[in-house]
N, C-alpha and C positions, 0 to 999 in steps of 0.2 A: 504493500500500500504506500503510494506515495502524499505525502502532507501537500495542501492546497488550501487554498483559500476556499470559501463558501461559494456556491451560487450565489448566493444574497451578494455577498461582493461585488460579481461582475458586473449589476447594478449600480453601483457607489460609486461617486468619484467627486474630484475637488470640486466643491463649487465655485463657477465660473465670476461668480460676485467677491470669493477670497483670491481665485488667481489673478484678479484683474485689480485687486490692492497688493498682491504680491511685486506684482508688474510695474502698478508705479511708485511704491516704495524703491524699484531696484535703478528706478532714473530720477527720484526726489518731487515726483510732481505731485499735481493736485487730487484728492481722491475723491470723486465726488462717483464710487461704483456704489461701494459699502455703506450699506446705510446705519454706519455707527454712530450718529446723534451727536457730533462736538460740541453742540450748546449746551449750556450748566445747567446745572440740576437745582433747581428750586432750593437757596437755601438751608429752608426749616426741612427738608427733606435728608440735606444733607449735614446735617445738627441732629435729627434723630436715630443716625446712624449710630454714632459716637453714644448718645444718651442710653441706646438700647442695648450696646456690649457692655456699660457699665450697669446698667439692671440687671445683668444676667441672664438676658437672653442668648445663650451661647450651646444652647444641646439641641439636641434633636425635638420636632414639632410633632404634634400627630399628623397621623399620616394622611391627612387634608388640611395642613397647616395652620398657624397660628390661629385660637379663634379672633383676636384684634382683627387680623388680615379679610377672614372673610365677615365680619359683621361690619366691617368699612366695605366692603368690596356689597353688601348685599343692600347697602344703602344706597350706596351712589346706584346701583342696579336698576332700585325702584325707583331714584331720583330723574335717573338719567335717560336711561333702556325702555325705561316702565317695565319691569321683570319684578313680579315676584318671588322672593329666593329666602329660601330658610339657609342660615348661614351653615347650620347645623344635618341638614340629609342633600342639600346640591351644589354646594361649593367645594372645589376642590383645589389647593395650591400647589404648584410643581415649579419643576426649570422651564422657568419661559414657556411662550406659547406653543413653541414647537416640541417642547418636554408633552405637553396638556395634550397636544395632539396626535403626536404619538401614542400616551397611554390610553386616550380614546378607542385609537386604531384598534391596539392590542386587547381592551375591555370587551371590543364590540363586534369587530367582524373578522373573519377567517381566513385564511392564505387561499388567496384565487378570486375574494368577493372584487368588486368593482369599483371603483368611486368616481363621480365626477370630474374632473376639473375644468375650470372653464380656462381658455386661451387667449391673453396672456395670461401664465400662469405663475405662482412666485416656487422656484425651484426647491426650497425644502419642503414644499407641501407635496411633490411629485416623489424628492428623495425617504419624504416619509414614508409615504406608501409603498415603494418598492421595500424596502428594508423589513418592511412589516410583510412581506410576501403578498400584496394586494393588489387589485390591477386598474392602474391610472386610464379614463377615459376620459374623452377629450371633448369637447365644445367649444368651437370658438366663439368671440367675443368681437362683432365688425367695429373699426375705425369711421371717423374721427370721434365717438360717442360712445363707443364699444356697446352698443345695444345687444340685448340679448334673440334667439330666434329660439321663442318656446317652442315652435314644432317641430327644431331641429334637436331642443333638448331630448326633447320624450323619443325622438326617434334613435337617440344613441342609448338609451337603454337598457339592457340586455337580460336574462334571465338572472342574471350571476350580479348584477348591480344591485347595492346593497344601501351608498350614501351620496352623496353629493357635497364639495364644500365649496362656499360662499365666503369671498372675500372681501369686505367691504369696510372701508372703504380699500380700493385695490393695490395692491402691491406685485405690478409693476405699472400699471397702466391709470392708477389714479380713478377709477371707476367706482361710485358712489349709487349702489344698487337702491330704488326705487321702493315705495311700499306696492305698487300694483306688481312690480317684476319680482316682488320678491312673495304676495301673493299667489301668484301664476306657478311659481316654481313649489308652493305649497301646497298646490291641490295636484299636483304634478305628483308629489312625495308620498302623500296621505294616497292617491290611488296606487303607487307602486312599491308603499307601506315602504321607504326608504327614511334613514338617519338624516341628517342633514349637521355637519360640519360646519362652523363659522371661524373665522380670521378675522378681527373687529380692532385690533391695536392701532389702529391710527383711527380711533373712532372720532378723539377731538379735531382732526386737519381735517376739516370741510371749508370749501372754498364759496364764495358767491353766493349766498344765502341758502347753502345745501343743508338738509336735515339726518340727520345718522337714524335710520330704522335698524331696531335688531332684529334680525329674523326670529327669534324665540317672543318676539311681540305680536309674533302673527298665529289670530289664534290658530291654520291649521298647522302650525309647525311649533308648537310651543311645547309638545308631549314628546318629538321625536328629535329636537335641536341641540345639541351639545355646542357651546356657547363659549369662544374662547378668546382671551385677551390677557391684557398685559400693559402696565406702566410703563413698559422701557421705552417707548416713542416718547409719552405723554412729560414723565420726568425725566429725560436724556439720564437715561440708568439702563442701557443695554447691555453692559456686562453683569449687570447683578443678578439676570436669569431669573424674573421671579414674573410666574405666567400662571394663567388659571384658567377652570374651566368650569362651568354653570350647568347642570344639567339632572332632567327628572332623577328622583331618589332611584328608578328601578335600572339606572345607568351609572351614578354617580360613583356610588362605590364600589363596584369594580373597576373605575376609574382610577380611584385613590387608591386602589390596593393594587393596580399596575403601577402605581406613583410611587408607593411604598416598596415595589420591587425595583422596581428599576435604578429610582434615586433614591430612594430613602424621604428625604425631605430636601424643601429649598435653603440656602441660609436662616437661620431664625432672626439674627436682627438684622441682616435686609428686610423680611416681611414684615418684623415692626415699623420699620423706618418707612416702609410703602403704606401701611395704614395709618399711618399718621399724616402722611403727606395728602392722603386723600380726603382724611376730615379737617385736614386744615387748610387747603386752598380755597378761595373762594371764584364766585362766578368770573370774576376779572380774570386771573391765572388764565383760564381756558377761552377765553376772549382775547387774552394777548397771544395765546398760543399762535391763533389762529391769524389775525394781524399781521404777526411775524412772518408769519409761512407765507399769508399771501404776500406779501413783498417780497416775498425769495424767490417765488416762485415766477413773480410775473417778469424779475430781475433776469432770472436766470432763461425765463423763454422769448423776453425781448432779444436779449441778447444769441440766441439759436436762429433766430429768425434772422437778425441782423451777418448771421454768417452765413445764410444760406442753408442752417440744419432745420427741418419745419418738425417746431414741437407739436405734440400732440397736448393742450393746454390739461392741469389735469383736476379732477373736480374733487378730490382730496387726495389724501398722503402728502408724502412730500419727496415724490419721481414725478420725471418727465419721461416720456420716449419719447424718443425724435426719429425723424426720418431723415437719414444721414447717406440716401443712394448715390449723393454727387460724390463723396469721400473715394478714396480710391481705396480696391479690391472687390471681390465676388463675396464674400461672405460679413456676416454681423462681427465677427473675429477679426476678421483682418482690416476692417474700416474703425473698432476699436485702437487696434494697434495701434492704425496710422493715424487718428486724433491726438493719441496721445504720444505721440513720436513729432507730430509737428506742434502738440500746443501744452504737451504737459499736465493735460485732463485725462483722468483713467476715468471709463464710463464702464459698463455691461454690457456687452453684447445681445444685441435680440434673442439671438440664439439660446442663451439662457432661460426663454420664458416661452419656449415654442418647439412642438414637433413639426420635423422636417423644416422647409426653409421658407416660412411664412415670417419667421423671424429676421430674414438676414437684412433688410432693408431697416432696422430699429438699433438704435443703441439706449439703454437708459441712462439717462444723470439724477445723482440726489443732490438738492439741496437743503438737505441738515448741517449745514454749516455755519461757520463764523460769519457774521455779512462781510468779515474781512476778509476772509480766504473764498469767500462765494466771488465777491469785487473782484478779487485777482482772476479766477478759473473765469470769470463770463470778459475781460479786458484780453484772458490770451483766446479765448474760442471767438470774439467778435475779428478778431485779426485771421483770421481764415479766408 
């Protein structure tokens, strides 16, 4: 017998969002692939970090974490979501939202079942499901609005389809799903008795009077939605890993008790320091959030436009894709390359968020940045 790797492996590989900051770490340039958040962290957020290792929150949580964490988290829920949530039978705390939704994966459905994804899609959600031996289906998502085609969803379907995940607001494309489209996609669910997966972390960057609906607010999808987010956008805290997921009692804990296998628990005084953050902000915080962003955003798509890259503008998160066909080379790769070979901007490749090559004509940029290092990357890309 000779030692190898897994099947599951052959699936796995770097994602193209870390070799594209590998890439312009190794020429010193601007990173705007990674969407690692460089603006500060709130403060009092980052004050009850420090307050909560002197309390002694320093062991292990139960295995749905801190109750601080989810009796904040079930508040702002009803506040915010309008979700009903016992902090106590359907919140569950893990690593980050991609921890949440993997242990979903593994709670709920079986090596072979099916899942949605709609196209563009953000790349850990596709690596999730492979790893978890599940089988990623595709729907696309048409440009410049990325509207959805219901009777193209129901027709990808299949016997073996089990869930669907919903990203909203989107990551890569900025797409802020509707209540009638997210309706539509619930009597879709309830007749083909499917899960329904959510990605909701950039729930506060809504652009232009846009409103965040949670799919678990619609009544037919509120029994079968597992509900998952995360602070690391909202407070620029993406290394601190602390992600969660919402969802009926008759799902929830075998959710935590995948969470409890796989990680154990999230830090414990990070998740104090995230509950705290959350009943201490007030409505302004998430008004400036969103102020911020749009100036970044419009910063950084003037300036695309002005070089001849046509953003796709975006109606929340905080990416752009653009449409970068005039750049030279045939593929999403090598038009990254040479963006960042002539200006010192590392972006994403389309290719990253797309089967086959629907993607190559897209590269994505974030601007979670400094408005100073944004000023600089949109001054060398208007020079193009």
């Amino acid at each position: 017998m000779t030692l190898a790797l897994s099947k599951r492996a052959s699936f796995i590989h770097q994602s193209e969002i870390r070799n594209m900051s590998i890439e312009c770490e190794r020429v010193g340039g601007i990173n705007l692939s990674q969407g690692v958040c460089d603006t500060p962290l709130p403060p009092l957020v980052e004050r009850a970090v420090t307050a909560a290792v002197a309390e002694g929150y320093n062991s292990y949580t139960r295995y749905d974490g801190l109750v601080e964490l989810r009796q904040a988290l079930a508040r702002r829920l009803k506040s915010y979501n309008g979700l009903e949530v016992d902090p106590d039978r359907h919140v569950i705390i893990s690593a980050g939202s991609t921890g949440a939704f993997y242990c979903a994966c593994l709670a709920l459905l079986n090596p072979g079942d099916g899942v949605i994804l709609f196209e563009p899609y953000y790349g850990y959600h596709l690596n999730t499901l492979q790893s978890a031996d599940l089988e990623p289906q595709f729907v696309p998502l048409h440009a410049p609005d990325w509207s959805c085609d219901i009777a193209a969803l129901e027709r990808a379907i299949t016997p073996r389809t089990r869930g669907i995940m919903i990203n909203t607001p989107c990551n890569p494309c900025g797409k802020v799903w509707t209540r009638a489209e997210l309706e539509a996609i619930g009597e879709i669910a309830r007749k083909h008795d499917l899960f329904v997966f959510t990605d909701e972390v950039y729930e506060y960057l809504l652009y232009d009077g846009r409103q965040h609906i949670s799919p678990a607010s619609i009544p037919a999808l509120a029994d079968r939605t597992i509900t998952i987010g995360s602070y690391s956008k909202t407070f620029s805290i993406t290394g601190w890993r602390i992600g969660y997921a919402v969802a009926d009692e008759r799902w929830s804990r075998m959710i935590g008790y995948m969470n409890d296998l796989v990680y154990v628990c999230a830090p414990a005084p990070l998740q104090l320091a995230v509950a705290r953050g959350i009943d201490s902000v007030g409505a302004d915080y998430y008004e400036n959030l969103k102020r911020e962003y749009t100036l970044k955003r419009d910063m950084l798509c003037a300036s695309l436009e002005s070089a001849g890259l046509t953003p796709i503008v975006p109606q929340g998160a905080y990416y752009v894709l653009a449409d970068v066909g005039r750049v030279a080379g045939t593929t999403s790769k090598d038009r990254a390359m040479e963006l960042l070979r002539r200006t010192g901007v590392a972006t994403v490749p389309g290719s990253a968020f797309y089967q086959g090559h629907a993607g190559d004509r897209f590269v994505r940029f974030c601007f979670a940045k400094t408005e100073v290092e944004l000023q600089n990357a949109c001054e060398r890309l208007s020079k193009l």
